[in-house]
C-alpha positions in Angstrom: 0.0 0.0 0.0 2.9 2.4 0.8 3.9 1.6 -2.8 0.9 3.2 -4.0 1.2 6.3 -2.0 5.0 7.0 -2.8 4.4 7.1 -6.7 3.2 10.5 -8.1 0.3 10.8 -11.2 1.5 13.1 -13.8 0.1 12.5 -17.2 1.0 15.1 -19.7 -0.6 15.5 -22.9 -1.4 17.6 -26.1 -4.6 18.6 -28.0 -5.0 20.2 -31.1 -7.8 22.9 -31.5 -9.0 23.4 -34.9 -9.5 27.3 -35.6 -10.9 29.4 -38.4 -9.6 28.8 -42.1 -7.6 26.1 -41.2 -5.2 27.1 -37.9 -4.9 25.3 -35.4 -3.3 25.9 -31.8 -2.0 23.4 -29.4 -2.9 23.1 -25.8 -0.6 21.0 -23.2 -2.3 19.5 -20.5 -1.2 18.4 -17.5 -2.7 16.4 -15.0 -1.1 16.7 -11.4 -0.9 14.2 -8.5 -4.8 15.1 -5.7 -2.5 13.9 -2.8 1.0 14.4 -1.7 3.0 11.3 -1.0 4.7 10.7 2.3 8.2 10.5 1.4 7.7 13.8 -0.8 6.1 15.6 2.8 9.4 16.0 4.0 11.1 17.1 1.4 8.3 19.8 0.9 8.4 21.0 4.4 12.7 21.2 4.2 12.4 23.5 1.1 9.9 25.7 2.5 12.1 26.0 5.2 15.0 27.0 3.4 13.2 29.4 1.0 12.6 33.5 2.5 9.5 33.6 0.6 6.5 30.8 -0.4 3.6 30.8 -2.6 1.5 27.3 -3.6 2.2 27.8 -7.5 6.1 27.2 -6.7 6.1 24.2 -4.9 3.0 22.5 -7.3 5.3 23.1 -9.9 8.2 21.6 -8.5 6.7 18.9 -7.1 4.0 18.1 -9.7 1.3 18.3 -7.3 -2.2 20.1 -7.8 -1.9 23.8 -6.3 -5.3 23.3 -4.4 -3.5 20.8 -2.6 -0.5 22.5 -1.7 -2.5 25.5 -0.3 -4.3 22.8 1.9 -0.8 21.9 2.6 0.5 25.8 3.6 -2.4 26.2 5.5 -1.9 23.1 7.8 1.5 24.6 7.8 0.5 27.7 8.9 -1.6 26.3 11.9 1.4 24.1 13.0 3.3 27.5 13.6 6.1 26.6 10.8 5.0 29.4 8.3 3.1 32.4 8.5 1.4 34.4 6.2 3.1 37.7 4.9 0.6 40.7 3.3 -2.6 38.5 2.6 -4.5 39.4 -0.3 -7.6 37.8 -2.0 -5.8 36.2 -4.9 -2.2 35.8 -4.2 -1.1 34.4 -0.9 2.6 34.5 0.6 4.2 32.6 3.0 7.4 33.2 4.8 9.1 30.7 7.5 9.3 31.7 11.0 
């Protein structure tokens, strides 16, 4: 079962969008990982450690993991007393380590 839980879901794919007379534009889609694995936790929380600033978009990308999830993440984060939140705003949300 731990197997399971270590490996990360990334499928990346292309689609072709037919436009007027004849262009066509191509899309890449990727599909991220809902969870974050166990092993991956740690190395998560030793980066955002190490960083001065943190936002969700950098560490999804990095870590091929869905952004909704990392702000889940942050926020649990943010309770434990690791991270703090720095200027919120509506939209955009910035950690910084403590």
């Amino acid at each position: 079962m731990s197997d399971k839980k270590a490996k990360i879901l990334v499928r990346k794919d292309t689609l072709n969008l037919r436009r007027k007379y004849g262009r066509s534009k191509q899309i890449n889609v990727i599909e991220r990982d809902a969870y974050v694995p166990e092993g991956i936790e740690e190395d998560i929380k030793q980066d955002i450690l190490k960083r001065k600033a943190i936002t969700a978009t950098d560490i999804a990308v990095k870590y091929d993991i869905r952004v909704s999830t990392i702000k889940i993440l942050l926020e649990k984060y943010a309770k434990e007393g690791l991270i703090k939140l720095y200027k919120p705003s509506l939209n955009f949300k910035v950690y910084i380590p403590i």
